[in-house]
Structure formats: structure tokens, C-alpha cells
ZAMARGU-4260 file (C-alpha; in steps of 0.2 Angstrom, whole numbers, plus 5000, padded with zeros to 4 digits):
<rodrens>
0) 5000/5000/5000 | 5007/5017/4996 | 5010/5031/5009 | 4998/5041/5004 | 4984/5027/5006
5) 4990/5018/5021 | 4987/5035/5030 | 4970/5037/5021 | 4963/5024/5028 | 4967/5028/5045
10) 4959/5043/5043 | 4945/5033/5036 | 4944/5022/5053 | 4943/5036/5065 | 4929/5044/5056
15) 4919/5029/5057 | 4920/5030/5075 | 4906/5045/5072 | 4894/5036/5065 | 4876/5040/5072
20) 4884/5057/5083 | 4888/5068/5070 | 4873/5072/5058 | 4871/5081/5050 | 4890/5083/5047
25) 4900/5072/5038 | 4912/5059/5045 | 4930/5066/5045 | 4946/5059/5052 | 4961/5066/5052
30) 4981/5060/5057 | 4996/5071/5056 | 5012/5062/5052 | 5030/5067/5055 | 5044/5058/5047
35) 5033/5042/5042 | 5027/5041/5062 | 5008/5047/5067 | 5012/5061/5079 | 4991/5065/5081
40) 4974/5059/5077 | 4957/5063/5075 | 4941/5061/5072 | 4923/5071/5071 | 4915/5065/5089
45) 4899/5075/5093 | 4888/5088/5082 | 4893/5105/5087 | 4909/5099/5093 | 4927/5100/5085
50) 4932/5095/5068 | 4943/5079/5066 | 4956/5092/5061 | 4955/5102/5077 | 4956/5086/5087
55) 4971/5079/5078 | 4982/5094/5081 | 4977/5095/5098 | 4980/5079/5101 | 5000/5081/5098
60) 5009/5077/5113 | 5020/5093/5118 | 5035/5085/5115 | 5032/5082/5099 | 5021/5100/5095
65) 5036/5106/5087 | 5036/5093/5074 | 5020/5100/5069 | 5027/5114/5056 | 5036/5100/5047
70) 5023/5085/5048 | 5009/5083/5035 | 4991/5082/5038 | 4982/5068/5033 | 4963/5070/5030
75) 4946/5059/5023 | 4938/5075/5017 | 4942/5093/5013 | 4943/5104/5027 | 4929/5117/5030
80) 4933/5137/5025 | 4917/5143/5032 | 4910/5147/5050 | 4897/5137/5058 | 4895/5128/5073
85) 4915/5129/5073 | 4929/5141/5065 | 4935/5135/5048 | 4949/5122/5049 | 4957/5132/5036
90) 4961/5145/5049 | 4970/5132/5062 | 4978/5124/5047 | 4986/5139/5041 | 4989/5144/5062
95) 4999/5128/5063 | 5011/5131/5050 | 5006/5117/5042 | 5014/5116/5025 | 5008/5098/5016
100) 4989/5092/5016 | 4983/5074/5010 | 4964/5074/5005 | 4954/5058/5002 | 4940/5068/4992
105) 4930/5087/4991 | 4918/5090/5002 | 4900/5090/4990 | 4893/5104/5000 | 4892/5118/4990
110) 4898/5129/5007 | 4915/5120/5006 | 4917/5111/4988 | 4933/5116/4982 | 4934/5132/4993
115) 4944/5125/5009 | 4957/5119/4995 | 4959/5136/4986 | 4961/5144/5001 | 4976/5131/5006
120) 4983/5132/4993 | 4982/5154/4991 | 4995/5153/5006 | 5007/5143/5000 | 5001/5125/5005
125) 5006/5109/4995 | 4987/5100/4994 | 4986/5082/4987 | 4969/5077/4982 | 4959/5060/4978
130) 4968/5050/4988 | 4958/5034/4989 | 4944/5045/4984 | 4930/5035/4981 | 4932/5025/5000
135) 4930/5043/5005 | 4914/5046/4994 | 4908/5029/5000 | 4910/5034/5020 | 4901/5050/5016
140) 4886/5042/5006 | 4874/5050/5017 | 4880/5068/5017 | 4883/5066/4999 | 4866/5061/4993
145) 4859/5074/5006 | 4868/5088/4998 | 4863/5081/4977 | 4846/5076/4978 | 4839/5085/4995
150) 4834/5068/5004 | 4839/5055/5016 | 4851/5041/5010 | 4838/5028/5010 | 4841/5010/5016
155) 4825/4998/5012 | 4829/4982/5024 | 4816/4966/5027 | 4819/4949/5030 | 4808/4933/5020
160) 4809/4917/5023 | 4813/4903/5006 | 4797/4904/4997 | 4798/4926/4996 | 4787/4928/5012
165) 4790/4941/5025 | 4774/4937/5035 | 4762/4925/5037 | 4743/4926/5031 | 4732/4940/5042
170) 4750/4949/5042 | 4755/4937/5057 | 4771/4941/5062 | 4784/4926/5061 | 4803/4927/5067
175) 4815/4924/5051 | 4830/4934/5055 | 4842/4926/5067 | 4853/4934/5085 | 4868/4938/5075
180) 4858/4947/5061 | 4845/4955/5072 | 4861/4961/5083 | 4870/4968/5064 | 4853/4979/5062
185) 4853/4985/5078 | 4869/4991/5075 | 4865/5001/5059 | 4850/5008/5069 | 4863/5016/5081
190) 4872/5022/5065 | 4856/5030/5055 | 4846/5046/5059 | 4828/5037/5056 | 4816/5020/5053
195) 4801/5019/5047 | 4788/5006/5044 | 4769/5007/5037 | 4752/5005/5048 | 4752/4986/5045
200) 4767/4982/5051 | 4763/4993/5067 | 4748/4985/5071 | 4752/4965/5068 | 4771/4966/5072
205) 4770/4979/5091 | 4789/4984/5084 | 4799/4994/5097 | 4812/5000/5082 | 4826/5003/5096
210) 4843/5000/5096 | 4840/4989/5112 | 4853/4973/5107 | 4868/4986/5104 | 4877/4991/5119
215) 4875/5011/5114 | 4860/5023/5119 | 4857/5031/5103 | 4840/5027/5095 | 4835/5033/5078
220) 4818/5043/5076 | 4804/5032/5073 | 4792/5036/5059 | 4775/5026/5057 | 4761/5030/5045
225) 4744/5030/5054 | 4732/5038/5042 | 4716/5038/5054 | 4726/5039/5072 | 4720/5020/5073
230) 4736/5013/5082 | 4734/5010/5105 | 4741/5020/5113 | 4748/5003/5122 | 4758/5000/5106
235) 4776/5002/5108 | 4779/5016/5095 | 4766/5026/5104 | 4767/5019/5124 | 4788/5021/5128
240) 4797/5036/5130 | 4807/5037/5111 | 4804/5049/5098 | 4792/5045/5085 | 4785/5054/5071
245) 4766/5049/5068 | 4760/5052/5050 | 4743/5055/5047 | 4730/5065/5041 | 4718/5073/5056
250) 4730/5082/5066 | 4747/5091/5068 | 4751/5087/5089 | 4767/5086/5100 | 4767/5077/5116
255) 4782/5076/5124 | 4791/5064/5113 | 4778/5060/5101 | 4774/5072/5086 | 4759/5070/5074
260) 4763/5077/5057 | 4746/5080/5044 | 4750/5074/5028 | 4742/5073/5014 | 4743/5055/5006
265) 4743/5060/4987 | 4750/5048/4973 | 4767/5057/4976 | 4768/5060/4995 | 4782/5051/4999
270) 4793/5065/4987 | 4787/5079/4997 | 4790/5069/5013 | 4810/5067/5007 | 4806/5086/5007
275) 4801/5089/5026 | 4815/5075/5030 | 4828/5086/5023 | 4822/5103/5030 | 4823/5093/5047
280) 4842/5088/5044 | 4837/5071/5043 | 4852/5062/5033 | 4847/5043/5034 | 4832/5035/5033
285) 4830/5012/5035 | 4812/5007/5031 | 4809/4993/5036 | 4791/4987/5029 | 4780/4978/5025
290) 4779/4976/5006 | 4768/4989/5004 | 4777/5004/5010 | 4794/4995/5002 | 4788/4996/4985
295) 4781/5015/4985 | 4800/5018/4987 | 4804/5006/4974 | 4790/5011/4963 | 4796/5031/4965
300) 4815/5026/4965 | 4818/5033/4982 | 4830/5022/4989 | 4848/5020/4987 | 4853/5001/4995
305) 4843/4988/5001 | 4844/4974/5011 | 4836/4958/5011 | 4838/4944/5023 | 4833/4927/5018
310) 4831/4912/5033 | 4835/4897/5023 | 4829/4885/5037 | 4811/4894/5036 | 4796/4888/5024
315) 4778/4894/5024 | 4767/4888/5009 | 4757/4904/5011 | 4758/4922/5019 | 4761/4939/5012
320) 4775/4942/4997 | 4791/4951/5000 | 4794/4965/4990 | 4803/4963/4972 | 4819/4972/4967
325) 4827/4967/4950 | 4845/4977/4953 | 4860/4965/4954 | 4867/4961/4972 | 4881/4970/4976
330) 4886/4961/4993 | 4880/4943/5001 | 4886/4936/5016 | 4879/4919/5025 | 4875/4924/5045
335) 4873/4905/5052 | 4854/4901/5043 | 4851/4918/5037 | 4858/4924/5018 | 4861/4942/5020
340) 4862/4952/5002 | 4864/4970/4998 | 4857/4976/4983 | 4863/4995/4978 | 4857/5008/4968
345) 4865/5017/4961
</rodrens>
């Protein structure tokens, strides 16, 4: 691996560390090196907190802060040249005496694309770009697709069992995913900004939508459509203390942490409700079923990957059909009984 890269990466492993605590900002990590040795590191921890560039150069130890003039700066995406929750990185880069920066790729956001390096480069420092770029595209996937098309990155995620089932007949629910899968998802729930799941879905299956197998706090907002207001309030989406966005079409209401948003259920609602999601920052969006609220995404072409997990061990002669996508699978892995597949698209 060349030096360039092997740094890159680095970068690209501490950003990941933000997943789920820094949107709506991108991840960003960030190492400065000295003679081929790390001399500091770091990452984007907290929304409204310091940039992985401010952290980096912070963390140099002081016996080695003098190195700093002399060391180059290694980071996943452009710095920032604008005010906003923070200074612009620009500024303590150029403070620093910083004279080489490595970038993975340009940060898509029209406030920085391109600007952060100009101003670099203006004052006399060497910039490298597109240094494993598309790794760096890849780990900013949501901020990207945010910034070009004004909505979530959309994740549609269900699990059928051998024949193309995802429930049994009446909607009953039936168990097809397995613990190591189930715990996976709970994961990626602590890592988006939303899930989402029809009325059906609600009513047979009492889903919590939490994060509660994965040992961190964080809990995505839960969205549930509820036309008529018809779901008990001793349902789980409705009875616990998480946030959850009702959709329906009586009433606009907030209590505590449950908001009812009107909406008006039109042949193309779900386009303007990538609208409202995107004035309310939200970057990521999983929905998770049934088949009826998957394929209005399909059908509109409002999603970007999807994963679908099969139980081979599982057969039901009857039920109701999983949705159909016809995009190749870009990704498949055997979890113990479970077939896990993503399908992207893009």
C-alpha cells in the first residue's frame, strides 16, 4: 500500500468511530504524520463539537508539537473554509504552520466544495487530492446524497423466509431473521438518523424499532404512517418514551416525545416527505416494511441500498410476498441460517 493510502485509511477508521453522533456533518478523520510516524489523530466525535482536524492537532503530545510545522496532515475530506457551529479548519491549518495536506476527496457541500482547498493552497500550501477517493465518497454516502438530491440516503431492509414471504397470512408476524443478524441491524439503527415502517406492520408486528441489542444509547427517530390515528396508545411506538413521528391525516400534535405530522397521502407523498425530512436535517432514513410501504419507494426510486435477509431453514406455503427488486446484488454474506444480500442503487 502506498503512503499516501495507508494513511488514508486511517483517517477513514477514525471517522467511522462517528457514526450516528455527527449528523448532520459528515464523518472526517484526520492524522498528522512526521517523518513516516503518526504524531496525532482525530476524528469528528459530537455535532457541534470540534472537527477531526482540530482534534488531531490537539492531540500532539508537547514533546512532539514542534514537529507539527514539518509534519503533513492527513485528511478523509476537505477541510471546512466557512463558520458554523465551529471556526473554519482552514484557519488552524494555516495557524499551525502546516505546509503539506493529503485529502481523500472534496467535500460535496456547496459551502466548502473546492473552497477549503483554494484557500490552502492561496497561502502557500502543497494539497494532494483524491487519495483513495471513492472510499471517502463511499463513507460520506449520506452527506453526499443529502447535499445532490435533497433527501435521506435511503436503506430499504426486510427479512423473507425461502418461498419470498415476509409474514404469514392476516399479516402474522413470524421470526426469520436470526441473533447475530437481528444484533447487525441493531447496530445500523445506532448508526442512521431514522426508521420507518407502514400501519400494518405497526399494528400486527408491536415493533419497538430501538437499538435495544447494541450496547450504545442512541435510538434513531421512529416514523410510522397511521392515516386515521388507529394505532393504541399501548403500542410500543406510541406507549415508551422514544421519539416517534406519527403520519397522518387529522391532526398536527406534539406530546412530549411523540409528534403528529398532517400529511396529505397524494399519489406522490412520499417526494414531498423526502422534502420535510431534509428541512429537518434528517440524513438517513431504514424502512423497514411491510411490502407495501417498500415498494412505493421502489416504485418512486427513492432508495439507494437495500437489504434483504433470507432464513434458509424457514418455509411457509402461504403468507404475504416480500417486495421485488430486480437490481443485481452487490454484497452477500451467510450469517449462520440467514443469507444476507445487499442490493445497491446506484
Amino acid at each position: 500500500m502506498k503512503q499516501h493510502e495507508k494513511y488514508i485509511v486511517r483517517c477513514i477508521e477514525l471517522a467511522e468511530r462517528g457514526k450516528g453522533f455527527v449528523a448532520p456533518n459528515p464523518l472526517v478523520g484526520a492524522v498528522l504524520v512526521h517523518d513516516d510516524k503518526i504524531i496525532g489523530e482525530g476524528w469528528h466525535q459530537q455535532f457541534g463539537e470540534a472537527h477531526a482536524e482540530v482534534n488531531c492537532i490537539n492531540s500532539v503530545s508537547e514533546i512532539n508539537r514542534k514537529f507539527i510545522v514539518d509534519s503533513t496532515l492527513y485528511v478523509s475530506l476537505e477541510p471546512c473554509n466557512h463558520f458554523g457551529k465551529t471556526p473554519p479548519c482552514t484557519d488552524l491549518i494555516l495557524k499551525s504552520g502546516i505546509k503539506k495536506v493529503v485529502i481523500g476527496c472534496r467535500d460535496e457541500n456547496e459551502l466548502v466544495n473546492g473552497v477549503g482547498v483554494k484557500r490552502l493552497s492561496a497561502h502557500g500550501v502543497g494539497v494532494i487530492e483524491k487519495v483513495l477517493e471513492e472510499e471517502c465518497k463511499d463513507l460520506n454516502k449520506r452527506f453526499f446524497a443529502f447535499h445532490k438530491k435533497h433527501r435521506p440516503y435511503i436503506f430499504l431492509k426486510w427479512a423473507e423466509t425461502t418461498e419470498g414471504f415476509i409474514a404469514a397470512e392476516n399479516f402474522k408476524a413470524i421470526k426469520i431473521s436470526n441473533s447475530e443478524v437481528d444484533y447487525l441491524m441493531h447496530q445500523m439503527r445506532t448508526e442512521e438518523a431514522a426508521i420507518m415502517v407502514g400501519f400494518n406492520t405497526a399494528l400486527h408486528d408491536n415493533p419497538k424499532l430501538t437499538a435495544r441489542n447494541f450496547p450504545i444509547s442512541k435510538q434513531p427517530l421512529r416514523i410510522v404512517i397511521d392515516k386515521r390515528n388507529e394505532l393504541l396508545k399501548s403500542h410500543f411506538l406510541l406507549a415508551d418514551e422514544f421519539p416517534t413521528l406519527i403520519l397522518n391525516e387529522i391532526k398536527n400534535e406534539k406530546n412530549d416525545e411523540k409528534e403528529f405530522l398532517k400529511i396529505d397521502f397524494h399519489e406522490n407523498w412520499l417526494h414531498d416527505f423526502m422534502q420535510i425530512l431534509f428541512k429537518r436535517k434528517i440524513l438517513s432514513l431504514i424502512v423497514e416494511g411491510g411490502t407495501r410501504l417498500l415498494e412505493s419507494f421502489i416504485q418512486s426510486n427513492l432508495w439507494d441500498e437495500a437489504i434483504k435477509i433470507t432464513n434458509r431453514d424457514l418455509n411457509i406455503e402461504s403468507g404475504v410476498k416480500a417486495p421485488q427488486i430486480q437490481n443485481e446484488v452487490s454484497f452477500k454474506k451467510e450469517i449462520g441460517n440467514n443469507l444476507v444480500e445487499i442490493i445497491s442503487n446506484r
